[in-house]
N, C-alpha and C positions, 0 to 999 in steps of 0.2 A: 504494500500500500504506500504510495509516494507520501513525502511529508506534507501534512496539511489538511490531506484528504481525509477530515472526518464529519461527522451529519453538521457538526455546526456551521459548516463551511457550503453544505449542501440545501441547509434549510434556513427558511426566511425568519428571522427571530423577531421581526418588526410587527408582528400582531402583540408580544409582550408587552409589558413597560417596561422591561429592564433592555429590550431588544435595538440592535442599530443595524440599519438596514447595508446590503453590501449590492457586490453586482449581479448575485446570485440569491440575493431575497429582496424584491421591491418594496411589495406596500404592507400594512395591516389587513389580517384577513379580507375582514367583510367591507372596509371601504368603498360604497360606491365611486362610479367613474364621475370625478369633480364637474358638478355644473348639470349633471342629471341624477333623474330619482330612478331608481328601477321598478318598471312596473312591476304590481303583483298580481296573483290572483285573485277575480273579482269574488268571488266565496271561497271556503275551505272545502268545499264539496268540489269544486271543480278540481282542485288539484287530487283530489283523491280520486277521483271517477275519470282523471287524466293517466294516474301510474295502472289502477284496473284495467281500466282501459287497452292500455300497451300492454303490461304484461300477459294479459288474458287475451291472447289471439289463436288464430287457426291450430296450431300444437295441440293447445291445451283442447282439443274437439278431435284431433287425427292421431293423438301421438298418446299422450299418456293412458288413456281405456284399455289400449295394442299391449302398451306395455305394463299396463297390471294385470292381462289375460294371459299375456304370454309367461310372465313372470310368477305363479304361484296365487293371481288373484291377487285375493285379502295380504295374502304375505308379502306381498310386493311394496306394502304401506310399511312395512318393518325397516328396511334399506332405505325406501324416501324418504319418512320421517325427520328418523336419524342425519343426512346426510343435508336437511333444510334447517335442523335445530342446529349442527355444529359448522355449515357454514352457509346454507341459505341466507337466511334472518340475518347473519350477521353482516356479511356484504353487501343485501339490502341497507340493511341499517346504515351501516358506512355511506354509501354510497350518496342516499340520500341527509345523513349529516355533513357530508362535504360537499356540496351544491350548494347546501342552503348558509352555511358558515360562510363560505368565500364569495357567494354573494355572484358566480359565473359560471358558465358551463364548462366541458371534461376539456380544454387545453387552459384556459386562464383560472380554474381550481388551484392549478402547481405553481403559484406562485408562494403558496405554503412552502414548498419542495422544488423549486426551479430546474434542477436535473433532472426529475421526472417529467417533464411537461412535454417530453416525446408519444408521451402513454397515454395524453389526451389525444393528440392527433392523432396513433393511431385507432382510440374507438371511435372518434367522426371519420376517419376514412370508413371503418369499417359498414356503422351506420350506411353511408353514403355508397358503395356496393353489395349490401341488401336489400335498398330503395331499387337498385338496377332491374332487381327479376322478382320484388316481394310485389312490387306493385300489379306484375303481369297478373300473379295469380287473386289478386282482386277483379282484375280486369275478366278474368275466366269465371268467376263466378257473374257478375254482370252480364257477361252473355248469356250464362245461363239461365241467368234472369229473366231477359227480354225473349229468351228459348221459352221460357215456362207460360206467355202468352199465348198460348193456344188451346184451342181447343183439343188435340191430343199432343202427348209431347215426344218430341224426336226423337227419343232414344227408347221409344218404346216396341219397336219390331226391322224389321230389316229389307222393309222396303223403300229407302232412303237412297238418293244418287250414289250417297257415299261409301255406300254399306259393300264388302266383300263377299267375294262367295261361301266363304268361311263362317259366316256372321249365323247365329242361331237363334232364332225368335224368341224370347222371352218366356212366352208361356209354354214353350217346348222346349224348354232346357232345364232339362232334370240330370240325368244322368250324365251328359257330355261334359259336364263342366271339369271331370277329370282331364278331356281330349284338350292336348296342348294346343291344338289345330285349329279349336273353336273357339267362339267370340259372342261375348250379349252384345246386344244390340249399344248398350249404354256405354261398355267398352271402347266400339267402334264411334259410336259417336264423339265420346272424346279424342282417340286420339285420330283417327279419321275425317268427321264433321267440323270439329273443333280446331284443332290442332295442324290440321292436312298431314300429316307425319307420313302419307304415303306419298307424298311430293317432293321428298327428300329422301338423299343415301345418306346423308350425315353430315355430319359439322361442317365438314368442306363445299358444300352443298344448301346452303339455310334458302335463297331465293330470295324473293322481296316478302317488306311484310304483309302480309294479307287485312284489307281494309275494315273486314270485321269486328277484329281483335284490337286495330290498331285505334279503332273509333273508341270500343269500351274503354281502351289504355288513357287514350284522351279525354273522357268523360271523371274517368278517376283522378287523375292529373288536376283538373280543374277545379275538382270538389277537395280535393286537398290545400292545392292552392288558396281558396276560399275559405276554407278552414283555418290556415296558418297566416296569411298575410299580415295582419294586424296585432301579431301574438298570441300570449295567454288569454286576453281579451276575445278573441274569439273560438280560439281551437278550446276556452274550456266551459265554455256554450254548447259545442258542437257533441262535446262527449256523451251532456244530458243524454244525447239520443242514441249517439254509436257503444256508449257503455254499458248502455241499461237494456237495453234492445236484447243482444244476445240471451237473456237469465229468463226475457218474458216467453219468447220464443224456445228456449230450451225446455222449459214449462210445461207448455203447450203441447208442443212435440213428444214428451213424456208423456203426457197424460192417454196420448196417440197411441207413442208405442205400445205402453203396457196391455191398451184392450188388446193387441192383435196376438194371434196363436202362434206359442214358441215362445213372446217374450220373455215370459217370465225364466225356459231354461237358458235365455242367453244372460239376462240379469246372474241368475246361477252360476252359472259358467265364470263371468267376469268377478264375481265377490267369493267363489271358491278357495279354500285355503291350502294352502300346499305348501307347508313350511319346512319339507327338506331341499326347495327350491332355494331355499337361503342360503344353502351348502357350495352351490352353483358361483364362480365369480362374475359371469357374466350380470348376474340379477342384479351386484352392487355397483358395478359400471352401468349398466341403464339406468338404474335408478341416479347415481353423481352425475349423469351425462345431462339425465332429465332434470333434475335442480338447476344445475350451470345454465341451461340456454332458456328452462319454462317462467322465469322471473326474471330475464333481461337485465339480468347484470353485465356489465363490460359494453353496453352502446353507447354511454353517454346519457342515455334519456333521462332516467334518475336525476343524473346530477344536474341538468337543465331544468326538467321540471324543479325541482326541490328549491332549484336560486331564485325562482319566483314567490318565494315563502316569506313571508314577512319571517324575520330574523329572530324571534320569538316561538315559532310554532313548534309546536312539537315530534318533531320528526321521529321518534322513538315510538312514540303510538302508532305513529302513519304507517311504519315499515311493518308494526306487526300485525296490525288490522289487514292491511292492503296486500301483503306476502299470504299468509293466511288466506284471506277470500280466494288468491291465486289457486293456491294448491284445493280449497274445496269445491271451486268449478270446477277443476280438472275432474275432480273425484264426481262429482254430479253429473257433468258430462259425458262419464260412462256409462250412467243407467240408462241415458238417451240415445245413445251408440248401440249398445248391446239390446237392449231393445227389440231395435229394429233389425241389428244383425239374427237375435234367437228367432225373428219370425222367417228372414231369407230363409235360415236353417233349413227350419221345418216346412216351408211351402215348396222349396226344390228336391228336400227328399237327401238332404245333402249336412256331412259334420260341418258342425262350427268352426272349424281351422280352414276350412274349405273357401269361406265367405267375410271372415274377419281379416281384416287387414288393418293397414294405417295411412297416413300423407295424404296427398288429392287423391287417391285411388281408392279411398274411402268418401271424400265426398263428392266425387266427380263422378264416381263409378257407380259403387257398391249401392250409398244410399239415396241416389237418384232412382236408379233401377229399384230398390226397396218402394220408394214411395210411387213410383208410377204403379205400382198393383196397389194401390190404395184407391176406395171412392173418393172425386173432387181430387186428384193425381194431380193438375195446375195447382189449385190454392198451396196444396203441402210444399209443393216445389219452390212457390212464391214464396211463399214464410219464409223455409230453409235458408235459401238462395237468398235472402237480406239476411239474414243471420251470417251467414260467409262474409257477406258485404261489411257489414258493423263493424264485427269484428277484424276484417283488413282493414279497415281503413282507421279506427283510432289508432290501432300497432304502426302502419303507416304513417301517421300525423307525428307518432312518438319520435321515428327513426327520423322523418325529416327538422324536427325539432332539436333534436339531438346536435342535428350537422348545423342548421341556421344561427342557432345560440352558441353554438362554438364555436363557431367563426367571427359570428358578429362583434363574440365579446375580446376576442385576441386580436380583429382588426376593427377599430373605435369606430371611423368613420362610416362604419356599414349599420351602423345603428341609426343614418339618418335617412337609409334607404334600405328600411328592412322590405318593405312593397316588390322592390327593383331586384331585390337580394334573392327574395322568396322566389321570383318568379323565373331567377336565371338560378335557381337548384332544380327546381320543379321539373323546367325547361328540360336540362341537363338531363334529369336522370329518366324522363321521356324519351329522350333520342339515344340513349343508350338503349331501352328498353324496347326499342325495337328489334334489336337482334333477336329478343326473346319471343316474338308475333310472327318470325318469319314462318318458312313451312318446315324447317328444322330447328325452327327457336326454341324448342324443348332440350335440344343438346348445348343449345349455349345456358340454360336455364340449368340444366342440371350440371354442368360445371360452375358457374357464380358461385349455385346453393352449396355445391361438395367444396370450394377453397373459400369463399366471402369471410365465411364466419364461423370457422371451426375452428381448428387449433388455436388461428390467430386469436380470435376471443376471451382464449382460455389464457394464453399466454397476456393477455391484455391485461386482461382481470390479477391473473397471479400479481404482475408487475406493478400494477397500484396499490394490490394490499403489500407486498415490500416496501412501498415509499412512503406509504402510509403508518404500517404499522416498524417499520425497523429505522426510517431514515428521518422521518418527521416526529414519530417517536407515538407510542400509545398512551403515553401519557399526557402531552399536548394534545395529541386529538382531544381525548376524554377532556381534557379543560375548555376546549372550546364549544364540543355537547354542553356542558357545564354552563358555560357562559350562553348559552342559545335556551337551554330548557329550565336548568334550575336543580338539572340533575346529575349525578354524575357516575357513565356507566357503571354497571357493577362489572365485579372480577369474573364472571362467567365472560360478557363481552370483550372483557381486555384479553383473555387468553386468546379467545377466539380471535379476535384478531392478528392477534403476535403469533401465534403458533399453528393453533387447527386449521383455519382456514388457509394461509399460504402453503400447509402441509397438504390440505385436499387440494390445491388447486396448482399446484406442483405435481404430485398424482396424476389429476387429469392430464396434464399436459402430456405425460410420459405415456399414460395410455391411450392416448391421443396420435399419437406418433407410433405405437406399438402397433395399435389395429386398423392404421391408415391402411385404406384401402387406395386405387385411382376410381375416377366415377366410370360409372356404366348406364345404357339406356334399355334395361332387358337384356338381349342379346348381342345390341353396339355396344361396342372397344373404343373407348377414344384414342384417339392415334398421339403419339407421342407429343408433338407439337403442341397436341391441345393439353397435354397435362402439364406442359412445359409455362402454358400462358396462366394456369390454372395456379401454377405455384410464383410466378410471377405476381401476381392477386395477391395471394394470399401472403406473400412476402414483403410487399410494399408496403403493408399496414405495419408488419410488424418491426420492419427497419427503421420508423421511425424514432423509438424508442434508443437506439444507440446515437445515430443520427444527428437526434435534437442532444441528448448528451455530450454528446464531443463538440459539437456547435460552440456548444454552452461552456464548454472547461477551456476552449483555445478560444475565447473571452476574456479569459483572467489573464491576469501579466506575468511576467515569467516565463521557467519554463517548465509550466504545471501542465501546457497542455500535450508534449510530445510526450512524458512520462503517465500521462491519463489515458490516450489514445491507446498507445500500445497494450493496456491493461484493458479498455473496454476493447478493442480489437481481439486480444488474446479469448477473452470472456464470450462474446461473441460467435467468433469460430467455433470455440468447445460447445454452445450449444449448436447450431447448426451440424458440427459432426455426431451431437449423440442426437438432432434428428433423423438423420441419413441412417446414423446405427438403428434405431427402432423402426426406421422405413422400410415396410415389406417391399417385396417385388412386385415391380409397375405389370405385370401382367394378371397380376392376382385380381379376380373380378370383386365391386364393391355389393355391401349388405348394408353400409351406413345410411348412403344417399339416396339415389337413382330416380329422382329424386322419389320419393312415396307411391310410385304411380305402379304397384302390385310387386316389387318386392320393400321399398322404402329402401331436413333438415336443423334442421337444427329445430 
């Protein structure tokens, strides 16, 4: 460790009073930007029906039910629990006590910690290439919205332009559904009607985008836009409806499922206990996998939202009410899923592993085809299909918030043109997002979702609880809780922060890279190239992280910084080679991603 180089030298001591500021700690925490007040938000319900809102998106309806059926059921709640009390809650927590103390979003937070303020840029990058292809699949349920206008709905037989020879009519598909060769109709319509996927050989190959897709893409784009332009002022208006929307409708839709025959044994099926599935390690990787990404830690958004809190509020409530509510949608959200799945079961004559799955291919597929055998088959579909809606688009609102407040607030003058701001992100990540509309935009879509926000995330997250908890110090944190609420964490929080959590999210990392797979689309291989640009993506988030460090040390005077570089160079490399070490062979086909669409992002 060169001379010099220790936290005091690293962290801003200028929120103290005994503190003198240097070139590597500016201001006192929470100082607003001189000559402006920071808006807040206009009730305390909107911020809390803002973090619901985000965290509770599409996952938690395609992703956790799969993986408490697949998992042991009921037992499956033993490994999540556990794995949301020693470091869910508490990175929530952080997270959102550091937005709301520093008073800015995830790059001008580290002015606490100046050498970390690479690890803000990278979760608004990251943010900002999930806006790329998260928006698409808002867009896909929008079509199938204005699909569900009819008097019968398209995916319910197969006599459609688009339909194959292969394709097998819905209420004659009992048996065949083992033949690899056959197809529902609903199937076909997605990737066929929807998609055109038969207009494409692959990545190399995408065409132009198709006008369909590209109008909903625009439609969502705008209502975003709408939403966000003016700030928290309006996106936390807008959530009244996109928040609450999904709980009325999932409601509804229970009350549905349960008359229908079967449901109750798929209910069974999903809350079954199997608790030597606990023995299994893959149980307690799905389950840390599902903690890490089902509560949107590591985007930024938290700590956006939270800096619009008047400097008083309680942030320690917020994180456990609102974490909390997260995981018992999830958990609600299965009896809605299974449901409908126990009655597939029994009306094709076919096991439950046969018809359960997860990702769009659950609600694209499975539970379209489900409700089109129901009477009034449009209304169910209408409901549904706003529910898709809602729930993309606050999660949407969250990620573009994330990226706008994080920029706005590290470059000042973008605060007088947040309008102009808003609408060239928006803009932006529109015309990216066309690659994903094309007739192969499915294969650029499921590379974003396999490198955008996987590891890099993980590694995200890790790296601000080290600067957080080892460099800034946990006992500063806890005094500025202290100084914001009245309280001051207890010693279950401090551990967790200094130890549990950078120890699980250290873990993940490792097996992160262990069970890296490259992505796959069914039976398409992406060809080298494409995993090449994939890990380019996924690399550029997290380079900024040394990056911004060395920036920062060959700042100082001296010759601190050729003796710092060589050490974060040296640090650097070692990890990149023990990713390469836990990186499987690029031929091995992937189980993580692809993307959800019948074998299964984040």
């Amino acid at each position: 460790v060169p001379h010099g180089f220790t936290t005091s030298t690293l962290v801003s001591p200028a929120g103290h009073p005994h503190g003198h500021g240097h070139a590597l700690g500016p201001s006192h925490g929470h100082t607003p930007v001189p000559g402006e007040e920071r808006e807040t938000w206009g009730k305390k319900i909107d911020f809390l029906l803002s973090v619901i809102g985000f965290a509770v998106d599409l996952a938690n309806v395609w992703r956790f039910p799969y993986l408490c059926y697949k998992n042991g059921g009921g037992a499956f709640l033993v490994p999540y629990l556990f794995f949301m009390v020693i470091a869910g809650m508490p990175l929530f927590y952080m997270e959102l006590a550091l937005g709301q103390y520093n008073r800015e979003g995830a790059a001008g937070v580290w002015k606490i910690c100046p050498i970390f303020k690479g690890v803000g840029f990278t979760v608004i990058l990251i943010s900002l290439y999930v806006g790329f292809y998260y928006n698409v699949i808002i867009a896909w349920a929008l079509f199938y919205l204005f699909s569900s206008f009819t008097g019968e709905l398209p995916w319910v037989h197969c006599n459609n332009t688009w339909n194959s020879p292969n394709c097998s009519d819905l209420w004659a598909f009992n048996n065949s559904l083992n033949d690899t060769h056959k197809s529902t109709p609903a199937a076909e319509y997605f990737e066929r009607g929807v998609l055109h996927l038969q207009d494409s050989e692959g990545i190399a190959d995408l065409g132009l985008p198709r006008w369909q897709l590209t109008s909903c893409l625009a439609v969502v784009i705008v209502v975003l836009y709408f939403s966000l332009w003016k700030g928290v002022k309006t996106s936390g208006k807008v959530v009244w409806i996109t928040a609450t929307m999904p709980y009325v409708v999932l409601t509804v839709l229970l009350l549905r499922g349960v008359t229908l025959p079967g449901a109750m044994d798929g209910i069974k099926a999903y809350l079954s206990v199997d608790f030597l599935r606990l023995c299994e390690p893959q149980v307690w990787i799905d389950a840390a996998t599902q903690i890490c990404f089902s509560l949107g830690v590591g985007f930024g958004v938290l700590i956006a939202f939270s800096s619009y809190n008047k400097f008083s509020n309680n942030c320690y409530r917020d994180a456990i009410i609102t974490s909390s509510i997260n995981s018992l949608t999830s958990f609600f959200s299965g009896f809605v899923i299974f449901s409908f799945l126990g009655y597939m079961s029994h009306k094709h004559s076919v096991p439950l592993d046969k018809v359960a799955t997860d990702g769009p291919g659950l609600v694209f597929i499975i539970y379209p085809e489900a409700i089109a055998t129901l009477p009034g088959s449009s209304v169910w579909a209408v409901i549904f299909f706003i529910m898709l809606l809602t729930l993309g688009i606050d999660s949407a609102m969250g990620g573009m918030e994330s990226v706008i407040t994080g920029l706005m607030d590290e470059f000042k003058f973008l605060h007088k043109h947040r309008e102009l701001f808003t609408l060239f992100i928006v803009v932006s990540t529109f015309l990216i997002s066309l690659f994903c509309v094309t007739n192969g935009g499915i294969y650029v879509f499921t590379l974003l979702d396999h490198f955008a926000a996987g590891t890099s995330i993980l590694f995200g997250v890790l790296i601000e609880a080290i600067g957080i908890a080892w460099f800034y110090g946990v006992d500063r944190f806890s005094d500025d809780i202290e100084e914001m609420i009245g309280q001051r964490p207890g010693l279950y929080w401090r551990l967790c922060w200094k130890f549990v959590s950078p120890c699980f999210l250290l873990f993940m990392v490792v097996v992160s890279f262990a069970t890296f797979n490259p992505p796959n689309y069914g039976t398409y291989t992406f060809p080298i190239w494409a995993n090449m640009i994939g890990w380019c993506l996924a690399i550029s988030s997290m380079t900024m992280v040394p990056l911004y460090a060395i920036y920062k040390m060959c700042t100082l005077p001296g010759k601190f910084c050729d003796v710092s570089l060589v050490h974060i160079s040296l640090v650097y490399i070692s990890l990149v080679y023990i990713s390469l070490m836990f990186n499987r062979a690029i031929t091995e086909p992937s189980t993580r991603c692809a993307p959800y669409l019948g074998s299964s992002v984040m």
